[in-house]
Legacy VTK file of the C-alpha trace (Angstrom):
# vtk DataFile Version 3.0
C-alpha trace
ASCII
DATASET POLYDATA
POINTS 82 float
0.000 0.000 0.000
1.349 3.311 -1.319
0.612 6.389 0.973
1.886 9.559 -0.728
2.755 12.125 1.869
0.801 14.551 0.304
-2.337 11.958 1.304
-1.546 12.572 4.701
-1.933 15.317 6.787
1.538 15.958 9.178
1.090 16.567 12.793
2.812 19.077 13.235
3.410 18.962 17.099
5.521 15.602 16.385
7.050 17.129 13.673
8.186 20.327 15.923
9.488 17.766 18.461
11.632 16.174 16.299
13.147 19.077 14.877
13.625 20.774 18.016
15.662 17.475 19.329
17.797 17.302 15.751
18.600 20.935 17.053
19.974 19.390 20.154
22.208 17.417 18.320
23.428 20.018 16.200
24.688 22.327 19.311
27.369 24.555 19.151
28.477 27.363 21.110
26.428 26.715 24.364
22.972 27.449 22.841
23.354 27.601 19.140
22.060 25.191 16.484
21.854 25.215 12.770
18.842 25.910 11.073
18.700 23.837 8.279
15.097 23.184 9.047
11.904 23.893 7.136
10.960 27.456 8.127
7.383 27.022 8.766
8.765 24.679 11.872
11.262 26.635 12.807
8.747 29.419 12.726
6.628 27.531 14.771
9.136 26.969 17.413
9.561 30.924 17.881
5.813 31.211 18.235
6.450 28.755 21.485
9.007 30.575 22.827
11.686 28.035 21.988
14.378 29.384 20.153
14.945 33.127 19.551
13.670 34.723 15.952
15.044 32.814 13.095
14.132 35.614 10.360
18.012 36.821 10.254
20.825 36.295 7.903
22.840 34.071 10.498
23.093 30.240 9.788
22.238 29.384 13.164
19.675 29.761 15.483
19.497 30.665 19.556
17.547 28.312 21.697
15.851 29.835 24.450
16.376 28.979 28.240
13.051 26.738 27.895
13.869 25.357 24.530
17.809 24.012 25.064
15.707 22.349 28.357
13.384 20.536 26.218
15.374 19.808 23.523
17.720 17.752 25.707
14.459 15.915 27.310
13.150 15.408 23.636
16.360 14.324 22.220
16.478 11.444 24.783
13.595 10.662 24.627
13.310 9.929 21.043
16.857 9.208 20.038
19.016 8.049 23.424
19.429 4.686 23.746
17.829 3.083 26.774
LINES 1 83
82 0 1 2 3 4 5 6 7 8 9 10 11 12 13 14 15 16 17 18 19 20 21 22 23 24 25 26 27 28 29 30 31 32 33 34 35 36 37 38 39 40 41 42 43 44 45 46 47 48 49 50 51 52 53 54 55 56 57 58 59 60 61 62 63 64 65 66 67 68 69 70 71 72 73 74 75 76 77 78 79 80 81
């Protein structure tokens, strides 16, 4: 059975998750991650107060306070081993 994604319709709470953990793993400089993400996410993740405004000609973003904390607990959670 062939399920285009275009069929489907993406959660995108899951798909925020994710990319905020990938950000995680992409850490430099204390609180910095690159933002080779899709910018509706990453625009998303501003809206909640997790990383600082991405609309700039930098190549990284700045996680907030809140969003480095949850992007630790999200990265384990979905990509630690157990």
């Amino acid at each position: 059975m062939d399920v285009s994604l275009a069929a489907m319709e993406p959660d995108t709470g899951k798909i925020d998750a994710a990319v905020l953990a990938l950000m995680y793993l992409t850490l430099h400089d204390g609180c910095r991650a690159w933002k080779s993400f899709d910018w509706d996410t990453t625009d998303r993740l501003y809206q909640q107060g997790l990383i600082e405004n991405p609309a700039n000609k930098t190549k990284s973003v700045v996680l907030t306070e809140r969003g480095l904390a949850e992007a630790k607990r999200l990265f384990t959670e979905l990509f630690a081993k157990r």
